[in-house]
C-alpha positions as CSV (number, residue, x, y, z in Angstrom):
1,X,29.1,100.3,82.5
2,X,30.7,97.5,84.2
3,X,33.6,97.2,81.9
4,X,34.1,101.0,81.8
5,X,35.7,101.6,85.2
6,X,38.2,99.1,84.4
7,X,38.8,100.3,81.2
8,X,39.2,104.2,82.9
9,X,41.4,102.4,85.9
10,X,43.8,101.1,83.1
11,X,43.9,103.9,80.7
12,X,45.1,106.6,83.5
13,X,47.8,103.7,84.9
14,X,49.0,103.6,81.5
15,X,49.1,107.1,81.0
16,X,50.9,107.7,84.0
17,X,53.1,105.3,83.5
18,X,54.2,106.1,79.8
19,X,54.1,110.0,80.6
20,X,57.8,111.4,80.2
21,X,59.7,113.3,82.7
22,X,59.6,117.5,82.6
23,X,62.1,118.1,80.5
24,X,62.8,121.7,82.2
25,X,63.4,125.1,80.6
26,X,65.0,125.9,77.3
27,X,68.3,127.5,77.9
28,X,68.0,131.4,77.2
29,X,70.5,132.1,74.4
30,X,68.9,135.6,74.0
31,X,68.1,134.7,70.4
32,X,71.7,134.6,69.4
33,X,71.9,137.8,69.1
34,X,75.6,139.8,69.4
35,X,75.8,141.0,73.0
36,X,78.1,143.0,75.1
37,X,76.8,141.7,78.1
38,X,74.8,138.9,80.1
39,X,71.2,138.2,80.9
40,X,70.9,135.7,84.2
41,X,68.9,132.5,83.6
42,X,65.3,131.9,85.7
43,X,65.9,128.4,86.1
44,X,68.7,125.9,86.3
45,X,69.5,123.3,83.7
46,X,66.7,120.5,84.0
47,X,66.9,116.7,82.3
48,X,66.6,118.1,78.7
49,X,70.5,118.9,79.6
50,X,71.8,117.1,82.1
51,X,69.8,113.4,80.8
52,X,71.9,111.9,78.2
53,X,68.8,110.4,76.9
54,X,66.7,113.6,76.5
55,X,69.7,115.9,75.5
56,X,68.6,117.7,71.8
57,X,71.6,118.2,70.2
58,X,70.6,122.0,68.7
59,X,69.5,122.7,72.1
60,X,72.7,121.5,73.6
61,X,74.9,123.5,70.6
62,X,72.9,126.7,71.2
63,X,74.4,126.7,75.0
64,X,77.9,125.9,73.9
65,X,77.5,128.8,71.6
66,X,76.4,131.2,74.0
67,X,78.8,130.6,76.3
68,X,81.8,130.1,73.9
69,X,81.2,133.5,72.4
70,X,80.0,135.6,75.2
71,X,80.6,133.7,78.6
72,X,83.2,136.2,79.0
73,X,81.1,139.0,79.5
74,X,79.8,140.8,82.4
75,X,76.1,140.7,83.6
76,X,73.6,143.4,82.1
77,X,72.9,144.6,85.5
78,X,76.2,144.4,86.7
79,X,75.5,141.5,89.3
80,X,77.1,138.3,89.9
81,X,76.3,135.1,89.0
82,X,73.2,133.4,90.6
83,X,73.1,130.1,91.5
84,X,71.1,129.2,88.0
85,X,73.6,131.0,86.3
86,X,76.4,129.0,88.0
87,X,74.6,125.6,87.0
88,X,74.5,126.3,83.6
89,X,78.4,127.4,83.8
90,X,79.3,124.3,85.5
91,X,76.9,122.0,82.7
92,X,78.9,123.9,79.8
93,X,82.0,122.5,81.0
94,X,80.9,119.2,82.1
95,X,79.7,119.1,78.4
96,X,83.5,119.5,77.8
97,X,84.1,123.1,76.6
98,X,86.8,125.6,77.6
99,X,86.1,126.1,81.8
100,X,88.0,129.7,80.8
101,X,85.1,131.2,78.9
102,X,83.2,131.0,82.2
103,X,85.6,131.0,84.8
104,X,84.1,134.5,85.8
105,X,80.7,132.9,86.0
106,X,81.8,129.7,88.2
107,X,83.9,132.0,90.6
């Protein structure tokens, strides 16, 4: 019993210290599907996207896809961009795509 506190006191100090970061949402690409208009995002882009380190390359291809093909395109319900929406417009360009697919989108 003497040894197991210790033990307990190191095991959670190294489990909190080799714990990763959230990671954040998964960007919505509406399942690829062909749209003729926009669905907003719940939540901005987290560390999955903006952290070099954690980017996933499918992940990051999915939103360049999205917004390449259909960034264009006016909101389902006919509202402007939130500010979510406007993050994820602002990371596709910082990723280095074309600013003029979202241009509506960044204002």
């Amino acid at each position: 019993m003497r040894f197991l506190v210790p033990l307990l006191c190191c095991a959670t100090v190294l489990t909190a210290c080799t714990t990763t970061a959230d990671p954040g949402p998964v960007f919505d690409n509406e399942n690829g599907a062909d749209l003729t208009c926009l669905r907003h995002q719940s939540q901005p882009p987290g560390p999955r996207y903006t952290d070099e380190s954690m980017r996933n390359t499918g992940e990051t291809l999915s939103l360049l896809r999205y917004y390449t093909a259909h960034g264009r395109k006016p909101f389902c319900d006919n509202q402007s961009p939130t500010d979510a929406d406007k993050q994820w417009a602002q990371l596709y360009v910082t990723l280095g795509a074309d600013r003029t697919n979202v241009t509506a989108l960044l204002g």
